[in-house]
Backbone as a chain_set.jsonl record, in Angstrom:
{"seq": "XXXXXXXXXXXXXXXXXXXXXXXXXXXXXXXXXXXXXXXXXXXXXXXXXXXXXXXXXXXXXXXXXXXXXXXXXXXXXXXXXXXXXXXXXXXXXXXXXXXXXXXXXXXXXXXXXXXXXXXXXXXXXXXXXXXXXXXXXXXXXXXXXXX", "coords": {"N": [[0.826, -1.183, 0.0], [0.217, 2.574, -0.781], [0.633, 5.049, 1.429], [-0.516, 8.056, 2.255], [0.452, 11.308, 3.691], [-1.446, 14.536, 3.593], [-1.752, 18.148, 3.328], [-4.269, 19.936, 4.762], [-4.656, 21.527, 2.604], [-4.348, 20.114, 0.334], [-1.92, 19.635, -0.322], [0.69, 17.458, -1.207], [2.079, 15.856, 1.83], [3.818, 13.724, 2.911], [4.587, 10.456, 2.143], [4.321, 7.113, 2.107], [5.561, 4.047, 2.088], [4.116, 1.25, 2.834], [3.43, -2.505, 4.053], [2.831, -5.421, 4.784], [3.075, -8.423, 6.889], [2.412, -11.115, 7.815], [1.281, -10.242, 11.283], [2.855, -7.776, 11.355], [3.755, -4.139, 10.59], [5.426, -2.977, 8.25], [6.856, 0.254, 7.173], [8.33, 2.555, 4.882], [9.872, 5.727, 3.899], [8.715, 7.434, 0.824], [10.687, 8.721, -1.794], [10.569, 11.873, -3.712], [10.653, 12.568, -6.882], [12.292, 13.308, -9.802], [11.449, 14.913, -13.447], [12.392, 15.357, -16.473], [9.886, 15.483, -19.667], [9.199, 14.182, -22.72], [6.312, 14.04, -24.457], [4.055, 12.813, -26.692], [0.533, 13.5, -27.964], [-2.163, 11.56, -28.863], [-4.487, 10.184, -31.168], [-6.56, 8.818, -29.275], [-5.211, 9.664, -26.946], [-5.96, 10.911, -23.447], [-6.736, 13.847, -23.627], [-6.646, 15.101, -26.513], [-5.373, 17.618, -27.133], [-2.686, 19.464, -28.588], [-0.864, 21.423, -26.265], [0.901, 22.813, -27.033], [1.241, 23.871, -29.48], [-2.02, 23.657, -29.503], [-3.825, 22.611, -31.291], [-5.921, 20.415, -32.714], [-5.174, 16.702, -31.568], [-6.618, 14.936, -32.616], [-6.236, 13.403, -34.926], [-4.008, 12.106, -35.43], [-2.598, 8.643, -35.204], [-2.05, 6.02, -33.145], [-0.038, 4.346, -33.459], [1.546, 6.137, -35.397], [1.872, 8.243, -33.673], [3.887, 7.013, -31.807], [5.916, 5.935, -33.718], [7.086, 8.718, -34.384], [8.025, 9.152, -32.184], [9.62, 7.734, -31.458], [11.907, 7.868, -33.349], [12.572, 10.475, -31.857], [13.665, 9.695, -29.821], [15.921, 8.542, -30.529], [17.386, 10.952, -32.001], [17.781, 12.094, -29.839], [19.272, 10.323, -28.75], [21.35, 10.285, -30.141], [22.959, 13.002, -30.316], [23.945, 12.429, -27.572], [22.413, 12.154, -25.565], [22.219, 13.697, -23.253], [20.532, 15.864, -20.386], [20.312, 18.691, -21.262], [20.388, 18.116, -24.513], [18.155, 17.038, -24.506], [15.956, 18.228, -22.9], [16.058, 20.52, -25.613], [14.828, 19.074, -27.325], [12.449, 18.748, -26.396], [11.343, 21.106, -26.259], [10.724, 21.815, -28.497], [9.132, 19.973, -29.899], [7.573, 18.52, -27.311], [3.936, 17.813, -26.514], [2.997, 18.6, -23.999], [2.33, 21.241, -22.181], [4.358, 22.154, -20.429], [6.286, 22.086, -22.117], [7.313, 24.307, -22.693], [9.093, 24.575, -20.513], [10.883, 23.486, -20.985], [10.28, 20.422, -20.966], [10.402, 20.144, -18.392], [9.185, 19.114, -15.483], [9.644, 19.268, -12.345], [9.533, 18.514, -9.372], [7.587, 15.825, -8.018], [5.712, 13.365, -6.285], [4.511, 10.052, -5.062], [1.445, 8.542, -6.816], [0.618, 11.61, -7.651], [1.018, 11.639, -10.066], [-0.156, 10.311, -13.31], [-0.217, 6.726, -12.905], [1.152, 5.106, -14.713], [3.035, 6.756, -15.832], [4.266, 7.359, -13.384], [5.505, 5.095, -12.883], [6.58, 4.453, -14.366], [9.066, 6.531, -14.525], [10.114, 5.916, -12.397], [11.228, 3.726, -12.977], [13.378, 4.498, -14.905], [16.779, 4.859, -14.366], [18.533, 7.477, -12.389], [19.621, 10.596, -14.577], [19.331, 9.346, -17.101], [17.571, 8.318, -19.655], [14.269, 6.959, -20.701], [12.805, 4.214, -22.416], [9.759, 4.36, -24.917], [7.128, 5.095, -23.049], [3.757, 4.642, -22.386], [0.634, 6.52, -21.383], [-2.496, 7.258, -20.209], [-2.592, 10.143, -21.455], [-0.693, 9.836, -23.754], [1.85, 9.056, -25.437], [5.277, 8.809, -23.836], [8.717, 10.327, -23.575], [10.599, 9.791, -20.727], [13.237, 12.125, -18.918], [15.18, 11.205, -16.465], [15.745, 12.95, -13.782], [16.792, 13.162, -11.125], [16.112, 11.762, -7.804]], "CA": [[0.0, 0.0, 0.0], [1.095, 3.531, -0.352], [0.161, 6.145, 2.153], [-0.296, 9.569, 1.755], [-0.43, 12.32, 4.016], [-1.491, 16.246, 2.703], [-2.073, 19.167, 4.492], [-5.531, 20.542, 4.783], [-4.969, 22.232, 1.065], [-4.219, 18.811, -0.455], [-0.404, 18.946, -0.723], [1.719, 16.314, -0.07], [3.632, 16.348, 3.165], [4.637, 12.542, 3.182], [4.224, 9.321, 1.165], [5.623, 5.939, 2.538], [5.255, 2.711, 1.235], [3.233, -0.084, 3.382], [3.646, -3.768, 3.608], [2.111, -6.165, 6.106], [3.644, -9.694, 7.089], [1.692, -11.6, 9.411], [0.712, -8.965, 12.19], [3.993, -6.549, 11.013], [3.53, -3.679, 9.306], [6.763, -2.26, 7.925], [6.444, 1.662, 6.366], [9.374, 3.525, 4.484], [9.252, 6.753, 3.26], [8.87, 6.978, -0.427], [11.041, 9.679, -2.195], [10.047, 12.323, -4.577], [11.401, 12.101, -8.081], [12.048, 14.576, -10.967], [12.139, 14.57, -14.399], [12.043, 15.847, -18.13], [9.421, 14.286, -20.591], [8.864, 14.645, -23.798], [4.897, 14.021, -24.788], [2.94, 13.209, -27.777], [-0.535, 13.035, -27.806], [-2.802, 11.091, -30.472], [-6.284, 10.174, -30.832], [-7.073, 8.106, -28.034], [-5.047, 10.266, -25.687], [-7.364, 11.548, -22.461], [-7.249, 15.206, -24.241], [-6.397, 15.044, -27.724], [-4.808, 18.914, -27.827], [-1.49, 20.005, -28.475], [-0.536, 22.405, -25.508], [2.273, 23.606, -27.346], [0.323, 24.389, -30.65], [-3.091, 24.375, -29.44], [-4.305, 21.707, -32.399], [-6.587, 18.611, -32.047], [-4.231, 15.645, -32.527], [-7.308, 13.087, -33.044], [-5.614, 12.794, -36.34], [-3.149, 11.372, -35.276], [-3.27, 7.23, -34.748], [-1.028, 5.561, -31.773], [1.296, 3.772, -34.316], [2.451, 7.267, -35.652], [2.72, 9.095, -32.309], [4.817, 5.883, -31.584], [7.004, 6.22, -34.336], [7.479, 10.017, -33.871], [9.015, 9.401, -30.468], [11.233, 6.887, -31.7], [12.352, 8.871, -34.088], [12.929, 12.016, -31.443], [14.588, 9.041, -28.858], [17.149, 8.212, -31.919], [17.828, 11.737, -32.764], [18.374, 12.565, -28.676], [20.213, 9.5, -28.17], [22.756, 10.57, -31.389], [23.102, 13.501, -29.81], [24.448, 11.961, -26.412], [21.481, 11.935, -24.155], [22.102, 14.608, -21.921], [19.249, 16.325, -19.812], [20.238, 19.541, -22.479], [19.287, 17.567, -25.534], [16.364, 16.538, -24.046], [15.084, 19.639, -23.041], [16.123, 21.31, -26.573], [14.073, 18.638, -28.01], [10.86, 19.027, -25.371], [10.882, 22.1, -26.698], [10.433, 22.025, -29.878], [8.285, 18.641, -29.875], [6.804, 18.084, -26.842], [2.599, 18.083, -26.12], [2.952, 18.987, -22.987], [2.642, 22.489, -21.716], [5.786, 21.887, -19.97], [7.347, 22.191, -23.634], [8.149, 26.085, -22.557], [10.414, 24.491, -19.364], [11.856, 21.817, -21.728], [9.979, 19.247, -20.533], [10.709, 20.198, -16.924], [7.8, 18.606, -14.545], [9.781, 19.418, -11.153], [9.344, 17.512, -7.899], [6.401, 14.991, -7.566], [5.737, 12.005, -5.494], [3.518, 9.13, -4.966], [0.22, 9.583, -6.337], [0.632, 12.858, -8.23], [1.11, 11.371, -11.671], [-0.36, 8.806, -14.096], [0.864, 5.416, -12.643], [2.246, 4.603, -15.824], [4.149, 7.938, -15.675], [5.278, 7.476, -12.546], [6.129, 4.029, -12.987], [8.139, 4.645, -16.242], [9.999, 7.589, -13.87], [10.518, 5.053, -11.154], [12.475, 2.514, -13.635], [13.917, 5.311, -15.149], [18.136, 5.84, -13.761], [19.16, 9.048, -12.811], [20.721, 10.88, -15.301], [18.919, 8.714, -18.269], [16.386, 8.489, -20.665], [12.927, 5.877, -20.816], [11.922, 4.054, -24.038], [8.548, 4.815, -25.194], [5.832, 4.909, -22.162], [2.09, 4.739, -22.669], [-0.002, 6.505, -20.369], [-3.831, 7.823, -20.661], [-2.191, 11.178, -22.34], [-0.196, 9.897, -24.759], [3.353, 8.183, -25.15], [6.542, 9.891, -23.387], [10.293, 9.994, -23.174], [11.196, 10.492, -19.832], [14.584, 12.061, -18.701], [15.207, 11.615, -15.042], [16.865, 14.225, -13.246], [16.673, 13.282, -9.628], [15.172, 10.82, -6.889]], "C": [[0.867, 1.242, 0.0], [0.403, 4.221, 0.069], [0.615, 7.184, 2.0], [-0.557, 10.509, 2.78], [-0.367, 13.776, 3.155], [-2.074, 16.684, 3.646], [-4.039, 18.954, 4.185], [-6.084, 21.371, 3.23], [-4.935, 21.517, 0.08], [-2.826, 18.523, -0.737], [0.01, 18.089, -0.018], [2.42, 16.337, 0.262], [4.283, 15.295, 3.218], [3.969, 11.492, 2.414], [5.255, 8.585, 1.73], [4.891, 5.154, 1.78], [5.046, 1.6, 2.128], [2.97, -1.328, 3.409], [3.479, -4.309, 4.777], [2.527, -7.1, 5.935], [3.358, -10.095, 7.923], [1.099, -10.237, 10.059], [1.748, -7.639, 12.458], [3.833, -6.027, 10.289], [4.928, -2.638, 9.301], [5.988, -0.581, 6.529], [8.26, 2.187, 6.054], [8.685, 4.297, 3.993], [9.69, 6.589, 1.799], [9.328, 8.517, -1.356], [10.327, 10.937, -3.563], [11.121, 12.396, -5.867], [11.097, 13.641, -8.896], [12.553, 14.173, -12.093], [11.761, 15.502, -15.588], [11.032, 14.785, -18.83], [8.883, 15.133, -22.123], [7.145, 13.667, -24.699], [4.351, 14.145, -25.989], [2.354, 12.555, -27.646], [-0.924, 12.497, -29.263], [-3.984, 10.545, -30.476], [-7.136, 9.71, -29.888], [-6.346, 8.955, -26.832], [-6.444, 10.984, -24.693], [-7.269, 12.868, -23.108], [-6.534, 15.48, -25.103], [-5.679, 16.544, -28.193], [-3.735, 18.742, -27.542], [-1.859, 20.96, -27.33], [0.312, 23.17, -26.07], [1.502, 24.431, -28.633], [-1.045, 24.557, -30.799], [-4.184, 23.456, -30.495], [-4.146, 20.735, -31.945], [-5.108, 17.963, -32.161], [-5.062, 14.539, -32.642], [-7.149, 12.924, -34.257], [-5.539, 11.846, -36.604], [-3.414, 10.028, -34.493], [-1.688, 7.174, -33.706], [0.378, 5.579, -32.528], [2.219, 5.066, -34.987], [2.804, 8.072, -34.74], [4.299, 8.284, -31.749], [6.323, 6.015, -32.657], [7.735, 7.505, -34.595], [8.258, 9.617, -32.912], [9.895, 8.584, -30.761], [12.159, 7.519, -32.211], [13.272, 10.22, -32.936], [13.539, 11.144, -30.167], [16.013, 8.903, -29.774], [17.896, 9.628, -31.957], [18.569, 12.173, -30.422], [19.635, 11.738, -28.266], [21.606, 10.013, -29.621], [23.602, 11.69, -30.894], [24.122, 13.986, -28.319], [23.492, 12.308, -25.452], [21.471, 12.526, -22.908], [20.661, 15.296, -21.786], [19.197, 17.316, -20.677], [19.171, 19.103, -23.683], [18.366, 17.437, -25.017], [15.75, 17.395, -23.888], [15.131, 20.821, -24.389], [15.128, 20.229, -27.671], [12.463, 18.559, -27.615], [10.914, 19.842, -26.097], [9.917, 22.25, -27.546], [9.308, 20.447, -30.162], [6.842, 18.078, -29.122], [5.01, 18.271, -26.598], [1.67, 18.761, -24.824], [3.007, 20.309, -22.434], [3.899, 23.015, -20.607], [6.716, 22.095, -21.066], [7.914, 23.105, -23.088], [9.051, 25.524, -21.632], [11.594, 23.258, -20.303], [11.828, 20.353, -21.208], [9.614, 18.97, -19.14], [8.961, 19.555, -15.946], [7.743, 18.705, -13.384], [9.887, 18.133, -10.617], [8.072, 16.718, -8.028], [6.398, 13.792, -6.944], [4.882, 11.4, -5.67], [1.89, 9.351, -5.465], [-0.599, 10.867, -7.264], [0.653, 12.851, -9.284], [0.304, 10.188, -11.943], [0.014, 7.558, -13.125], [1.174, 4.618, -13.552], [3.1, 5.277, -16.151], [4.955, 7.054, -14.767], [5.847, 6.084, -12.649], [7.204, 4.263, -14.176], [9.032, 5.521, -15.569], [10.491, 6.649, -13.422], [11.606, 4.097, -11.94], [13.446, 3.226, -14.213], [15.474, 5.29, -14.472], [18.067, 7.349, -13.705], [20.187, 9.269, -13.86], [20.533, 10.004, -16.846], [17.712, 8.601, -18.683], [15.57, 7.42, -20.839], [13.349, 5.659, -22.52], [10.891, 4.645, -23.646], [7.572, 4.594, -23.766], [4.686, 5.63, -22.297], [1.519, 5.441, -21.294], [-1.443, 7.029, -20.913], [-3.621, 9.159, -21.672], [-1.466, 11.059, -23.182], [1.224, 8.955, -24.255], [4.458, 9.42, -24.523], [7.62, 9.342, -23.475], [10.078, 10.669, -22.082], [12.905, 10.636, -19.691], [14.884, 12.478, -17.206], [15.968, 12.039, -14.718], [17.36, 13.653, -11.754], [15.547, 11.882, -8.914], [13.855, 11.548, -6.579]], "O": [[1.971, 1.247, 0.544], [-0.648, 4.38, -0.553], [1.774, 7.467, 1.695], [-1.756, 10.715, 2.968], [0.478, 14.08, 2.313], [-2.707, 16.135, 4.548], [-4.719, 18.106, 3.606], [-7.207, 21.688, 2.837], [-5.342, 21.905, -1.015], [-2.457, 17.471, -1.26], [-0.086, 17.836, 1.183], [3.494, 16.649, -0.252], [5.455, 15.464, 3.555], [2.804, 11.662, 2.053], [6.438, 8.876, 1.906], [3.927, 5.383, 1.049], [6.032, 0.863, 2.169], [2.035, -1.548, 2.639], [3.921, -3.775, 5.794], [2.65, -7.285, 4.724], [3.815, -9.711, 9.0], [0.553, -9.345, 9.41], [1.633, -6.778, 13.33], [3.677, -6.533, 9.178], [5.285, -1.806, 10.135], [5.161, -0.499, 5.621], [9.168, 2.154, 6.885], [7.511, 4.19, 3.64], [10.65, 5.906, 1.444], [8.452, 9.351, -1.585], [9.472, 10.45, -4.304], [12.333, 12.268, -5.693], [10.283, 14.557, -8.776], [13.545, 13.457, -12.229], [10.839, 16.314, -15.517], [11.164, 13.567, -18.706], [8.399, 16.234, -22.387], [7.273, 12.706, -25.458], [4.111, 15.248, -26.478], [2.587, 11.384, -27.349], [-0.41, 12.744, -30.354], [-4.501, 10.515, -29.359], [-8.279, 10.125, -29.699], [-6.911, 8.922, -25.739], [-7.527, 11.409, -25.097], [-8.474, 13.121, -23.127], [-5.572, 16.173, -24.772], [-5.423, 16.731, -29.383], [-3.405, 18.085, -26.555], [-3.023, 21.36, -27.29], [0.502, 24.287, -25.588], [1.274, 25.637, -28.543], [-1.535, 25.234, -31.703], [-5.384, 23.711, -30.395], [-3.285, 20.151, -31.288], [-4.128, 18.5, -32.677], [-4.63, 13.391, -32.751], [-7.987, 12.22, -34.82], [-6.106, 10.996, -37.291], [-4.124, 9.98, -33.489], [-0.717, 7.924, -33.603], [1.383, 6.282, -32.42], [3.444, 4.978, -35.071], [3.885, 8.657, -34.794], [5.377, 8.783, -31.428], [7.487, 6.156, -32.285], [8.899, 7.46, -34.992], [9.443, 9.923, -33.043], [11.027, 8.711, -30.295], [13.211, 7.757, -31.616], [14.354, 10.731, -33.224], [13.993, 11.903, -29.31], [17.091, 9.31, -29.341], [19.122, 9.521, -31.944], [19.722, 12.438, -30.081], [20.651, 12.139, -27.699], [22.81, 9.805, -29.471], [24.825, 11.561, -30.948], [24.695, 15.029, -28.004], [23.918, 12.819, -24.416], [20.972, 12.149, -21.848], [19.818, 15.344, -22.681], [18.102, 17.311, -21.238], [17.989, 19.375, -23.896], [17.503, 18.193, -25.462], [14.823, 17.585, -24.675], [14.441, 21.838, -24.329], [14.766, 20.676, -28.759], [11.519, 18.358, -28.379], [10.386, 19.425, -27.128], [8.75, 22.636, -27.476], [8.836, 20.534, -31.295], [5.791, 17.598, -29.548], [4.902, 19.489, -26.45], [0.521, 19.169, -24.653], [4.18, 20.517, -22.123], [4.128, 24.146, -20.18], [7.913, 22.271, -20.84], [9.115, 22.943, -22.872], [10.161, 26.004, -21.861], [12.616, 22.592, -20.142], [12.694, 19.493, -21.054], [8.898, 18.074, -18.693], [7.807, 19.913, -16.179], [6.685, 18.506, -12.787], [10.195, 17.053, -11.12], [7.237, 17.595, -8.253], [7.383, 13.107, -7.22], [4.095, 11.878, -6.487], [1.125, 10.077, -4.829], [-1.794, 11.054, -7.494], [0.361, 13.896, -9.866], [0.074, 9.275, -11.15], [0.979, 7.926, -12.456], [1.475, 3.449, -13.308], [4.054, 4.788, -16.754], [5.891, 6.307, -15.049], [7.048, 6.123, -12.384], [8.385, 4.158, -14.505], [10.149, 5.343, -16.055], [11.516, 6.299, -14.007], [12.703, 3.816, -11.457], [14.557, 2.701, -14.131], [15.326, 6.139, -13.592], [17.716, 8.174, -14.549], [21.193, 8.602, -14.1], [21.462, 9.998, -17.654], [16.773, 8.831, -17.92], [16.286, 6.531, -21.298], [13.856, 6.364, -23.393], [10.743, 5.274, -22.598], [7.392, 3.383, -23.638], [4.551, 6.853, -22.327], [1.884, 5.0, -20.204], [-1.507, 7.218, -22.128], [-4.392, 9.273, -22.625], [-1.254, 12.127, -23.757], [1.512, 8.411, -23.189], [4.4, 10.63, -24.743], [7.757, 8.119, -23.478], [9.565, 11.789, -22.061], [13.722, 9.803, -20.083], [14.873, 13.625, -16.761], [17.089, 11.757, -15.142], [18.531, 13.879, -11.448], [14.581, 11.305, -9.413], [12.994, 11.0, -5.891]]}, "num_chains": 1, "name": "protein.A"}
């Protein structure tokens, strides 16, 4: 299980992680993570707009959002895969209204994202770049910055 507390305004002050064994219940705390992602949406995404351009993308089918991002993993990874590239390619690419930070998404914890985001963060290394991950908004590159 993961537990959450938040203030009274809804932020979160703490997130551990919960596990029962027999009549033991063991809790750690569960860190917050950061990262870069680079986002394209496509017809089935939960809200089919560009943020960056503002245009539907129910055009666009999975299999070509899919091969877009390969495409813009290839050209980052040629590059050398630094958090730079990555954010000079959010830029200019990403779906995300985060494009303007270069992808940037900050601090978040447990909870606060997708859980196919945050799971794709979570496998993520610091200091490296996801394959393709699916979530309700579309496919992403993530580039994790931080625990």
């Amino acid at each position: 299980w993961i537990v959450l507390w938040r203030d009274a305004d809804g932020q979160l002050l703490r997130a551990e992680l919960e596990s029962k064994s027999g009549d033991r219940v063991t809790r750690r705390a569960m860190s917050q993570m950061s990262c870069r992602h680079l986002l394209i949406k496509f017809s089935g995404s939960r809200n089919p707009v560009s943020r960056r351009t503002g245009q539907s993308t129910a055009g666009i089918s999975a299999d070509t959002a899919l091969k877009e991002l390969e495409e813009y993993a290839a050209k980052i990874k040629a590059e050398g895969a630094t958090e730079e590239v990555f954010a000079k390619y959010a830029r200019e690419r990403s779906d995300c209204g985060s494009f303007a930070n270069g992808g940037d998404l900050g601090s978040f914890g447990p909870g606060e994202m997708q859980s196919q985001f945050e799971d794709g963060t979570r496998a993520t290394p610091v200091g490296s770049m996801s394959g393709p991950v699916l979530s309700d908004s579309g496919y992403h590159l993530i580039f994790r910055i931080a625990q």
